[in-house]
C-alpha positions as CSV (number, residue, x, y, z in Angstrom):
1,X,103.8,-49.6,7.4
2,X,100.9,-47.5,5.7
3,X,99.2,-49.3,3.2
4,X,98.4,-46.2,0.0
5,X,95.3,-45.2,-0.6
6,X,93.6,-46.0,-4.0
7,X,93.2,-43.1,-6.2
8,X,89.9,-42.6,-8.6
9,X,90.3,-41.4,-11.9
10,X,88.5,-38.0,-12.4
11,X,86.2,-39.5,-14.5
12,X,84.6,-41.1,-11.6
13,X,84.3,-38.1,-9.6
14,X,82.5,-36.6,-12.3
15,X,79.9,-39.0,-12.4
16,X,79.4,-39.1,-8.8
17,X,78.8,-35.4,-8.5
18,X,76.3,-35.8,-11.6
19,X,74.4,-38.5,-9.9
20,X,74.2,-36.5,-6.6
21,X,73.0,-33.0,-8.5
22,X,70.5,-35.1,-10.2
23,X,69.5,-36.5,-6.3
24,X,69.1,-32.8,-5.5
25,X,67.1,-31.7,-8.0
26,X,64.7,-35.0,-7.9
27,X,64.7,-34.4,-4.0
28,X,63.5,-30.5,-4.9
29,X,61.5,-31.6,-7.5
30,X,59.6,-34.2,-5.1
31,X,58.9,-31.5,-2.3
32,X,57.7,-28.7,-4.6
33,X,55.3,-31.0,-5.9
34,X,54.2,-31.9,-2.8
35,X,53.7,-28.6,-1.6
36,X,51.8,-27.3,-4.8
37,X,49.1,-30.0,-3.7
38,X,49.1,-29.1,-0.4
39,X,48.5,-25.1,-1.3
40,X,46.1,-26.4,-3.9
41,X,43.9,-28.2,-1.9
42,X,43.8,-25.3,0.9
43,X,42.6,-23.3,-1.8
44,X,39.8,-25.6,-2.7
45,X,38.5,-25.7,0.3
46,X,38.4,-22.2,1.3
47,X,36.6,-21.6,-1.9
48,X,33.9,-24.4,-1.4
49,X,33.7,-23.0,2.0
50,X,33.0,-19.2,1.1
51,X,30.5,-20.8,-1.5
52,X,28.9,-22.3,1.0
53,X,28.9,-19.6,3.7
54,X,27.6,-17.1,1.0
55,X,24.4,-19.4,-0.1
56,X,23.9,-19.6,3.6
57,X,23.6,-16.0,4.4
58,X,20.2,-14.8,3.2
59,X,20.5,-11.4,1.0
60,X,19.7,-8.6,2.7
61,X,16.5,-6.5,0.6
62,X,17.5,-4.0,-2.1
63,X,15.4,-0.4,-1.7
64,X,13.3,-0.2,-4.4
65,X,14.3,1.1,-7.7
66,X,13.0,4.9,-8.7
67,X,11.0,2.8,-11.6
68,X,9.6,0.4,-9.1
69,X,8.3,3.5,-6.7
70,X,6.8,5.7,-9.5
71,X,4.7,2.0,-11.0
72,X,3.8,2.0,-7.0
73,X,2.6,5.2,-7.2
74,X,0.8,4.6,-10.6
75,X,-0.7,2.0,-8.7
76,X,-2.1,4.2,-6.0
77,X,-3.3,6.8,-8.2
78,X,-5.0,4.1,-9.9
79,X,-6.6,2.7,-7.1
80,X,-7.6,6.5,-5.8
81,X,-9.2,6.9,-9.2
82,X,-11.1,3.8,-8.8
83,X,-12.6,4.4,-5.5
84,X,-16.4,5.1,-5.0
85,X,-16.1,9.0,-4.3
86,X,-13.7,9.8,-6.9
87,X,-16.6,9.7,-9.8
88,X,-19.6,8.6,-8.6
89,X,-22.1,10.1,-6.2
90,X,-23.6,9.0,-3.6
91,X,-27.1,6.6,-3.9
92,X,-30.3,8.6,-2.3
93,X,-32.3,7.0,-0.1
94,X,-35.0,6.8,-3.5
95,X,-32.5,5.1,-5.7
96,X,-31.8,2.0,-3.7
97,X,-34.4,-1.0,-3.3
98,X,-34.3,-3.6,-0.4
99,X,-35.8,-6.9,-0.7
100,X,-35.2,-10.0,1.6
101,X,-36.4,-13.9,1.2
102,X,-35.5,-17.2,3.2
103,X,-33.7,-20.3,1.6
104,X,-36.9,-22.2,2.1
105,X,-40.7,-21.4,2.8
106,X,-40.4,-24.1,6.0
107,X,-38.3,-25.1,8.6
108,X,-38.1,-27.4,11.2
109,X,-37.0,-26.6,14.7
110,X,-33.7,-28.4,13.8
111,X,-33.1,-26.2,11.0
112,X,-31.5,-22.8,11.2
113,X,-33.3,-20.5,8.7
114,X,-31.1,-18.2,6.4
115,X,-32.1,-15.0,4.9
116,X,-31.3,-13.7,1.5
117,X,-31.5,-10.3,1.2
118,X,-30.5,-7.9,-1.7
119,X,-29.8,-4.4,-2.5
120,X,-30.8,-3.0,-6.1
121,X,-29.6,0.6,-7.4
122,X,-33.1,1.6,-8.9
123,X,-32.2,4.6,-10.7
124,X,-30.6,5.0,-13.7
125,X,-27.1,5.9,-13.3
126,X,-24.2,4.3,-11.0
127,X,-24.3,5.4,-7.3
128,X,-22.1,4.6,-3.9
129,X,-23.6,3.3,-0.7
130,X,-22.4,1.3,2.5
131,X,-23.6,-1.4,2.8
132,X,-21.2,-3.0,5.2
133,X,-22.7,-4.1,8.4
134,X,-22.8,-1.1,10.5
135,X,-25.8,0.0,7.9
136,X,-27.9,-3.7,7.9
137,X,-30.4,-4.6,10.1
138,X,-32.9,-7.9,9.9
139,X,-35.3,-8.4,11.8
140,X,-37.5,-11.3,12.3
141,X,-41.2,-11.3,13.9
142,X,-44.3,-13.2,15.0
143,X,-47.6,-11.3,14.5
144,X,-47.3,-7.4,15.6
145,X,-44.4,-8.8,18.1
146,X,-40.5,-8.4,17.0
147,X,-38.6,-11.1,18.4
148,X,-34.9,-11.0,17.1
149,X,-32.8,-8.3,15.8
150,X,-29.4,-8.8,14.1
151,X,-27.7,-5.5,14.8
152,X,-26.5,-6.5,18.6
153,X,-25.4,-10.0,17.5
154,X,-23.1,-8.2,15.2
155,X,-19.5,-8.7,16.8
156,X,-17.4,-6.0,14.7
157,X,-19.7,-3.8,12.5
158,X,-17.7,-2.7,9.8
159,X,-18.3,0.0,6.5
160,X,-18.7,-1.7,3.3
161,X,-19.0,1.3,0.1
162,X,-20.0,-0.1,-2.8
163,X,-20.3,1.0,-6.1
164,X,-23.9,-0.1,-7.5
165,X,-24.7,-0.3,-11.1
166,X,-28.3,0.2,-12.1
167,X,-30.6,-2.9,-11.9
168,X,-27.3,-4.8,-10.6
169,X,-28.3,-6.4,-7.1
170,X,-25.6,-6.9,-4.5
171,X,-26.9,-9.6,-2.1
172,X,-25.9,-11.3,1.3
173,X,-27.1,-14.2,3.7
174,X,-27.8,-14.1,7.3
175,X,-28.4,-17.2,9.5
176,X,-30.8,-16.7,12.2
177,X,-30.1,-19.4,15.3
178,X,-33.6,-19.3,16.3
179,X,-33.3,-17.1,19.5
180,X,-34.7,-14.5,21.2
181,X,-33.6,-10.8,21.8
182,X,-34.9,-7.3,22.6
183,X,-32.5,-5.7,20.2
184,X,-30.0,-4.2,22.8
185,X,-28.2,-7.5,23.4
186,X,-27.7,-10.6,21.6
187,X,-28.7,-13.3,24.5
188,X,-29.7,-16.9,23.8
189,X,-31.7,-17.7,26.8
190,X,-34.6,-18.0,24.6
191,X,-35.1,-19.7,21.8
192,X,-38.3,-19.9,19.5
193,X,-40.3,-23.1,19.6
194,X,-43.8,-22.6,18.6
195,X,-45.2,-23.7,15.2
196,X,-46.5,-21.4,13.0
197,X,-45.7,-18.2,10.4
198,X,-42.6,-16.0,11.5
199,X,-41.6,-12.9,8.9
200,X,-38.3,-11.5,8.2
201,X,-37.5,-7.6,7.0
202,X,-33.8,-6.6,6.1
203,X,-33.2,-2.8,6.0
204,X,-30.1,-1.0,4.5
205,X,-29.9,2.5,6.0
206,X,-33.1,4.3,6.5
207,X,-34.2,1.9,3.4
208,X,-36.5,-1.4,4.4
209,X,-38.0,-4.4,2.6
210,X,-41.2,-5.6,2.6
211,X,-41.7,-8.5,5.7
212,X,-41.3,-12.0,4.0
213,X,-43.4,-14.9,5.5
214,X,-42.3,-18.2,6.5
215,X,-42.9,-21.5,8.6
216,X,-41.7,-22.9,11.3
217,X,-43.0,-26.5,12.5
């Protein structure tokens, strides 16, 4: 014999499909949360990423803007304006005065003696001259005999104009090693060693100084 089945009351049914809706929409609730993090943190990342990828890349150079060329041009016409041609003429050979002197009035055979020498603008208004090194030329001597010149121990003459105020001296050193040449090469095979009075003479150009005494001992 079949034993009946027990019937609910529709009451119960109710509340069993209200408690499993709910179940759904917790269950949706739980993975929509879950997958907002998710797509959150993906976009996190690729941001930090591009942030870091674009501070890694170096900028490229922007051209220069039309206000930036023309103050480059101003800068040029400046310096074109400025130069020693532009406005002033060029120093004759009577308005410029050499002069040389040593460092000290005696050395000793230890010592390498340095020369002072100066160019002075004697005449009354500005004037150019080079006075770089392809225009310079010392020489040192020992009675009537010249026994060192500086011009072939010169390793890249260069031009030097120079703007040169009245009475304003521009001035330079030269350090002579003590040795010997005959002006067409700078050899040091020879090197001075007896005591006594030596003289110097710087020239600029065609324009010379007096010869300047010193001592060696």
């Amino acid at each position: 014999m079949n034993t009946p089945r027990r019937r609910h009351s529709p009451a119960i049914y109710r509340r069993r499909r209200i408690a499993l809706l709910i179940l759904l929409v917790l269950i949706a609730l739980v993975i929509w949360g879950i997958t907002s993090c998710v797509t959150r943190g993906d976009d996190s990342a690729s941001t930090n990423t591009n942030a870091t990828e674009s501070a890694a890349v170096p900028t490229a150079t922007a051209a220069a803007s039309p206000s930036a060329s023309a103050d480059a041009s101003d800068s040029d016409d400046a310096t074109s304006d400025d130069s020693p041609d532009a406005d002033v003429a060029t120093c004759a050979a009577g308005d410029l005065s050499v002069s040389v002197k040593t460092s000290a009035s005696t050395y000793s055979f230890s010592q390498q003696p340095q020369f002072v020498y100066q160019v002075t603008n004697i005449s009354s208004v500005a004037c150019s001259a080079n006075v770089g090194t392809t225009q310079q030329q010392l020489v040192v001597g020992s009675g009537q005999a010249e026994i060192w010149k500086l011009t072939p121990c010169i390793a890249n003459p260069a031009d030097a104009v120079e703007v040169l105020q009245p009475d304003e001296p521009v001035s330079g050193t030269v350090t002579w090693d003590l040795s010997f040449n005959d002006g067409t090469a700078c050899t040091k095979t020879r090197q001075a060693s007896t005591a006594g009075t030596y003289w110097v003479q710087a020239s600029i150009g065609s324009v010379s100084s007096s010869q300047y005494a010193f001592v060696l001992q």
